[in-house]
C-alpha positions in Angstrom: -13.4 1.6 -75.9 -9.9 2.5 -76.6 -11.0 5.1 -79.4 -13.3 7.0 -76.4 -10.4 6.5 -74.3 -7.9 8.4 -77.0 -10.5 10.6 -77.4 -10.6 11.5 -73.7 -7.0 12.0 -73.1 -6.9 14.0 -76.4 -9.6 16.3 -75.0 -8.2 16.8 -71.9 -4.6 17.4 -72.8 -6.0 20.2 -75.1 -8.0 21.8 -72.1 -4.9 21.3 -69.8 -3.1 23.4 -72.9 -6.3 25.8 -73.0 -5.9 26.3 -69.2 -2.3 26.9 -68.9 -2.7 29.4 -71.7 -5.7 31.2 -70.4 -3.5 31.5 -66.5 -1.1 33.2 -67.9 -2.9 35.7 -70.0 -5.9 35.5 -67.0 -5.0 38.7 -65.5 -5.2 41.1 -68.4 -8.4 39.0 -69.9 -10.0 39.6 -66.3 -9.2 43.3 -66.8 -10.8 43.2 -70.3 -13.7 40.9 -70.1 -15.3 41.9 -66.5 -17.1 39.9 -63.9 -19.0 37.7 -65.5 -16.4 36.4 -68.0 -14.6 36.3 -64.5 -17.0 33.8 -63.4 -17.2 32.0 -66.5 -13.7 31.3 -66.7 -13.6 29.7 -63.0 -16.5 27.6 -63.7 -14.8 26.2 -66.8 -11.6 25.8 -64.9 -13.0 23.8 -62.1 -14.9 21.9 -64.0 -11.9 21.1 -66.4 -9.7 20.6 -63.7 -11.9 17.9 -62.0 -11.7 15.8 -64.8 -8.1 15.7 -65.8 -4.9 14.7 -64.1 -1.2 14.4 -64.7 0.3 17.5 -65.4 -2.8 19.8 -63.6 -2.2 17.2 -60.3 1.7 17.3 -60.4 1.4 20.7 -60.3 -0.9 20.8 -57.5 1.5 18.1 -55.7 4.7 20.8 -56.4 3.3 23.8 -54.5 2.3 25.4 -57.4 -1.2 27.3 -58.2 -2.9 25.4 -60.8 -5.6 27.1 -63.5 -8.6 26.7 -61.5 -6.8 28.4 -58.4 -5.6 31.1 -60.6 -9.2 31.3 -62.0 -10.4 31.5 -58.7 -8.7 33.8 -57.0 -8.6 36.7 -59.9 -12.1 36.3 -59.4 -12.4 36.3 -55.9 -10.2 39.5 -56.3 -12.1 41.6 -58.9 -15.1 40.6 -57.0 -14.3 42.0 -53.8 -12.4 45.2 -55.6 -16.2 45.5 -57.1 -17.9 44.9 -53.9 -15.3 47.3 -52.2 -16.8 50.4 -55.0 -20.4 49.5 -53.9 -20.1 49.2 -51.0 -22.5 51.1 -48.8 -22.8 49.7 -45.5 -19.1 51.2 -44.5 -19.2 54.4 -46.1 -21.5 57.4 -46.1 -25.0 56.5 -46.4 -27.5 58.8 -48.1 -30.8 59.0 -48.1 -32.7 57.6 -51.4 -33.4 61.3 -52.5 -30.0 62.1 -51.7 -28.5 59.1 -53.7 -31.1 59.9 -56.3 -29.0 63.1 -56.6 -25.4 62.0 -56.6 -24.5 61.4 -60.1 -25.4 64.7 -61.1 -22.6 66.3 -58.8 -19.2 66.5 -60.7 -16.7 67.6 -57.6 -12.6 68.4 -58.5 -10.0 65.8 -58.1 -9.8 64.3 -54.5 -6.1 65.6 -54.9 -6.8 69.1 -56.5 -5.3 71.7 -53.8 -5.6 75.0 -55.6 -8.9 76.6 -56.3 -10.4 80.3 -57.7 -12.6 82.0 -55.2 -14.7 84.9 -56.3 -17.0 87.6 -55.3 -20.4 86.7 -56.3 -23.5 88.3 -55.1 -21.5 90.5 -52.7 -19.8 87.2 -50.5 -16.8 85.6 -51.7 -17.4 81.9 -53.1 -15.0 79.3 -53.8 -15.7 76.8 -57.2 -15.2 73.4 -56.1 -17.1 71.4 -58.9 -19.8 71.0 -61.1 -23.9 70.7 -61.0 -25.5 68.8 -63.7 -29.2 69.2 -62.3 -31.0 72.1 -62.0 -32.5 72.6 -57.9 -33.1 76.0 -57.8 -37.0 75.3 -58.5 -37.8 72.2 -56.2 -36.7 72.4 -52.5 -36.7 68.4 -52.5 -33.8 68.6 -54.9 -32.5 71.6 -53.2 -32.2 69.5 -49.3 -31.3 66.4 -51.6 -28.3 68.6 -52.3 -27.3 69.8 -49.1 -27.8 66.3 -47.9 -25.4 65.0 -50.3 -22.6 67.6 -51.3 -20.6 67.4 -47.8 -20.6 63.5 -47.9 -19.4 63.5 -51.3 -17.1 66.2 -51.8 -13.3 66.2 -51.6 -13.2 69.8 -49.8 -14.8 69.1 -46.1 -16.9 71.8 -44.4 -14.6 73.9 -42.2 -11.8 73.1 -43.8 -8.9 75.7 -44.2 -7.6 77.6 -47.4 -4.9 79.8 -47.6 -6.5 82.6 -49.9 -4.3 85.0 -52.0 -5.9 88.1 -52.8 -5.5 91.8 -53.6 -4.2 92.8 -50.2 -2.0 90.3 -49.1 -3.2 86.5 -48.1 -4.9 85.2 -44.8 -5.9 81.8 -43.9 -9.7 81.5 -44.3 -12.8 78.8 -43.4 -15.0 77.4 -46.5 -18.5 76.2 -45.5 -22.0 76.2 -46.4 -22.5 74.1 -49.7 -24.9 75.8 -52.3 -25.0 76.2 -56.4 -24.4 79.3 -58.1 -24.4 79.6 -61.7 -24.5 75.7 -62.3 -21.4 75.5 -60.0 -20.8 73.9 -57.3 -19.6 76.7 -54.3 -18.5 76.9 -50.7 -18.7 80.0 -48.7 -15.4 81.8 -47.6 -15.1 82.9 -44.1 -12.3 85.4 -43.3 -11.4 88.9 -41.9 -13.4 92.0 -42.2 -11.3 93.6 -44.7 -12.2 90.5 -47.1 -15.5 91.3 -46.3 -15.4 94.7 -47.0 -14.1 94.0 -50.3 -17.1 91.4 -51.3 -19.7 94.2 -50.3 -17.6 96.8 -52.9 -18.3 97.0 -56.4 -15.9 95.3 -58.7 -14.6 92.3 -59.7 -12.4 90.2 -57.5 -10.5 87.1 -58.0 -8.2 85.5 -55.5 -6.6 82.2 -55.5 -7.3 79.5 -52.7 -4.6 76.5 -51.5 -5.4 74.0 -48.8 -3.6 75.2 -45.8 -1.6 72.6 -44.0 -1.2 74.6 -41.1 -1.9 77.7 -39.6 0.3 81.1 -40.8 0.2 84.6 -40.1 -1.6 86.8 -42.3 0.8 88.7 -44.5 0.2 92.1 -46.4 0.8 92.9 -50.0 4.7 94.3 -50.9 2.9 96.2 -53.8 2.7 100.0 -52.8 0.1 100.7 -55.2 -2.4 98.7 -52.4 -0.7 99.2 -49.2 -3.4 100.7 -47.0 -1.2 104.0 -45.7 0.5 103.6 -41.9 0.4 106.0 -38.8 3.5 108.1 -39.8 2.1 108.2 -43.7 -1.0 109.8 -42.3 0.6 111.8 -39.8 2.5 112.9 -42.8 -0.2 113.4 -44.6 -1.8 115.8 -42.1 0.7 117.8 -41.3 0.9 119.2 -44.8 -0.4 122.5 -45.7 -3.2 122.6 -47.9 -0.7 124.4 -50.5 1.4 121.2 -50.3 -1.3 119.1 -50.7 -2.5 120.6 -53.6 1.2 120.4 -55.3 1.4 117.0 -54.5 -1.8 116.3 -56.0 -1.3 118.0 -58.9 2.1 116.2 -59.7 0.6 112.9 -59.0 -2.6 113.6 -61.3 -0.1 114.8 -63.9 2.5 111.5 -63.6 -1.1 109.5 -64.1 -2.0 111.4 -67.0 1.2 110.9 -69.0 0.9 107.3 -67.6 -2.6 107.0 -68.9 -1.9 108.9 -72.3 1.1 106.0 -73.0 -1.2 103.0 -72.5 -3.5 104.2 -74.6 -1.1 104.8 -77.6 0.2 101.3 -76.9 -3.9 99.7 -76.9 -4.2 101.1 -80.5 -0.9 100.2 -82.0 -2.0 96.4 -80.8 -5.5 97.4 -82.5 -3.7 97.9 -85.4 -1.3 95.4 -85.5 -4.1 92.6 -84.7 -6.5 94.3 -87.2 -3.1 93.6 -90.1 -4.2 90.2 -90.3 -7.9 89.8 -90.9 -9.8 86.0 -90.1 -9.5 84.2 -92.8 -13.6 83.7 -93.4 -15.8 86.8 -94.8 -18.6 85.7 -92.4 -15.9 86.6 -89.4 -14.5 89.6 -91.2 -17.6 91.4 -90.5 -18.2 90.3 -86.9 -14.7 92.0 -85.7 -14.5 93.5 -82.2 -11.8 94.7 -80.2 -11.8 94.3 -76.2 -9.3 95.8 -74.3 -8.6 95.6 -70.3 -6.1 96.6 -67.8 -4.7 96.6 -64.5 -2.4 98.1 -62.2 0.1 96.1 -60.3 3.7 95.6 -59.5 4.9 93.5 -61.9 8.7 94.3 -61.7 9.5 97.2 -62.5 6.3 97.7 -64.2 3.0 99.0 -62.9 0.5 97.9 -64.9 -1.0 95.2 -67.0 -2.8 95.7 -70.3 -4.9 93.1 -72.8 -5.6 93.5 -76.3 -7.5 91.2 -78.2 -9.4 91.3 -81.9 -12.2 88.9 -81.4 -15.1 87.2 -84.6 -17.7 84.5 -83.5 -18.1 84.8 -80.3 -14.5 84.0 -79.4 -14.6 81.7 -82.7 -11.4 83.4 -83.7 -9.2 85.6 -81.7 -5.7 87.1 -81.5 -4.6 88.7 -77.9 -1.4 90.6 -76.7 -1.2 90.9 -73.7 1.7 93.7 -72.3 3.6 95.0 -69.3 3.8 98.7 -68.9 6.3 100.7 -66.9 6.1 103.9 -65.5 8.7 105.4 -68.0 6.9 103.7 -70.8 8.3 100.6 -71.4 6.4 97.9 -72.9 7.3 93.9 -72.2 5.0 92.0 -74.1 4.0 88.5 -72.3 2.9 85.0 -73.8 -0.2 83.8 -72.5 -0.2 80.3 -71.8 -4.2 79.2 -71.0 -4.7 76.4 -73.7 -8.5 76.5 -72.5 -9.7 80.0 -72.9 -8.5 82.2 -76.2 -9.5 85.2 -74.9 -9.0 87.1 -71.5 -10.5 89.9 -69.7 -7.8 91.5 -66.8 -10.0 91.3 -63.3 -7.2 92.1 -60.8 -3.7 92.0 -59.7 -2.4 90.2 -56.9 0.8 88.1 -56.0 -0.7 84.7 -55.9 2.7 82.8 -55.3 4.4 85.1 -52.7 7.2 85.4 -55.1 6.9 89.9 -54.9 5.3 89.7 -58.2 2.1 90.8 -58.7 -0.1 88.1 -61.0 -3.4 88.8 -63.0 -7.0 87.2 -62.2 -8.7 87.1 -65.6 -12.1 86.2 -66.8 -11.4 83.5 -69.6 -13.8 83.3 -72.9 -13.4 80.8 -75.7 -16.1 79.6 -78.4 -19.6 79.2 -76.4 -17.6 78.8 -72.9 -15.8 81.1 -70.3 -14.8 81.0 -66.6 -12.4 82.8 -64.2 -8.7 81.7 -64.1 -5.1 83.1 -62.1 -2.5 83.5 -64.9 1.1 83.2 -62.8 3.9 86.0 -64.3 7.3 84.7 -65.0 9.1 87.8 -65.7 12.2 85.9 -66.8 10.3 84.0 -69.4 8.0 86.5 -70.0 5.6 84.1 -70.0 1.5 84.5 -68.4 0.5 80.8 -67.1 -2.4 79.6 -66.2 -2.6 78.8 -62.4 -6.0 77.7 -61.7 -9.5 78.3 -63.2 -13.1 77.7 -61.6 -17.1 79.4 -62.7 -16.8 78.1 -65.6 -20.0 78.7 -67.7 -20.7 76.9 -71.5 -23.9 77.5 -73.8 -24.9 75.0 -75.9 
């Protein structure tokens, strides 16, 4: 008898050790080991506690939680926290088509407030995630969608964006979910000259920030876009067709010289690309050179001009990308768009307000590309990378 009864108090003084051990490393083993270990844990701590005394009862007796409470109530909390991520009795119920569905939508951060929106078959579309399921095909996963994009996405239908685009910006209404290209869009609602640009031919980019209140709609500062007042077109008529023609002729002349220096400057950044080959003969002989440009107010200059010498599909590329002033100035610019290598110039418009006209680009890299908003900082003479949305990737 009194070996069993060493025995006893031997084994229970190294579970009381075991137990004071495991509650104070118990919440980062609960964080670790899940639910069920959770449970485990609690069931040996009761059971552990029941039979042993002293220092586990003292405890108790002082106000202070003792293992098996500790046990318990970690997993009392992780078990609710879990129950609380389940649950679906309080929060937006789907149907089981609908549900079926969910996973496959990949939406932007809850948090994310600036997006791209685009013109895409003639409407203006703004990217607010991902679709990982193809319901084009089947109308079942096509209502399954509709069904379950407004419950799950952070952007609400109806809600209010303030969009920056070519011509100034204007608060606008996204609505009506629906995929396009494997993304997951909203349809922009705005003023008939937005419209009237979506049914034009072209490419155009603006960028989109959740509006937390309503504000005037404001016009470009960049006179290369300013849609000509009364008095201009009073002017303009009351010219003789002599003068018009002069005027015309020194304008087409100032664009030509214009014109005539960008192009010098696109083939001396040809050739200073082409100086330093790809290192691999298998890329050597897929060389291409893409070239783009824009015209803007960026400062003092007035357009906006990309050069980039491309092998394997975007595999390996070098860019410049340069600012261009009326008198021929050139400012070269770093682009700073970790995600795509190479860019394609879309449009100019001042997507910060700041007076400073800013590019909307389409972005390519190895196998993947998308649409992005590059920011100008004239004073760093740095591009940056503002937002970026239709983003496409082969595989």
């Amino acid at each position: 008898m009194s070996g069993e009864g060493t025995s006893s108090v031997t084994s229970t003084a190294v579970n009381q050790r075991f137990l004071n051990k495991l509650s104070d490393c118990a919440p980062a083993r609960h964080h670790v080991a899940g639910r069920a270990a959770l449970a485990l844990v609690a069931a040996l701590a009761i059971g552990t506690a029941g039979c042993s005394g002293g220092a586990g009862d003292n405890r108790s007796r002082t106000g202070a939680a003792s293992p098996a409470d500790s046990a318990m109530r970690h997993t009392a909390d992780s078990a609710a926290a879990m129950a609380a991520a389940h649950d679906t009795a309080t929060a937006h119920r789907l149907s089981p088509s609908a549900d079926s569905i969910a996973p496959y939508l990949v939406f932007a951060p809850t948090g994310e407030r600036q997006f791209v929106a685009a013109v895409r078959n003639s409407q203006w579309l703004l990217d607010v995630g991902r679709m990982d399921l193809d319901v084009r095909k089947d109308s079942a996963k096509a209502r399954a969608f509709r069904e379950a994009a407004p419950v799950l996405s952070p952007v609400a239908p109806r809600a209010v964006f303030r969009l920056w685009w070519a011509k100034g910006a204007e608060d606008v209404v996204v609505d009506s979910f629906f995929v396009y290209n494997g993304r997951i869009v909203m349809r922009v609602y705005g003023s008939a000259a937005l419209d009237s640009v979506a049914r034009a031919k072209g490419s155009s980019t603006a960028f989109a920030v959740r509006a937390d209140s309503a504000m005037p709609p404001v016009a470009t500062m960049c006179e290369l876009r300013v849609d000509p007042d009364s008095a201009t077109l009073a002017a303009q008529t009351a010219l003789t067709p002599a003068e018009r023609l002069a005027q015309l002729a020194v304008q087409k002349s100032a664009d030509s010289v214009y014109a005539a220096r960008v192009a010098f400057v696109r083939d001396s950044l040809d050739a200073e690309l082409r100086a330093s080959p790809p290192p691999y003969e298998r890329l050597q002989r897929r060389m291409k050179t893409a070239s783009s440009q824009v015209r803007g107010c960026f400062g003092t200059a007035r357009g906006a001009l990309v050069v980039s010498v491309r092998a394997g599909d975007a595999e390996w590329v070098r860019e410049r990308l340069v600012l261009i002033a009326p008198d021929g100035a050139v400012t070269p610019l770093r682009v700073d768009d970790l995600r795509f290598r190479a860019h394609e110039l879309l449009t100019a418009l001042d997507a910060d307000g700041d007076g400073v006209d800013d590019l909307g680009v389409r972005g390519t890299t190895h196998r993947a590309g998308g649409t992005a908003i590059l920011r100008l900082d004239l004073s760093k003479k740095r591009a940056e990378r503002l937002a970026a949305g239709f983003v496409w990737e082969t595989f």
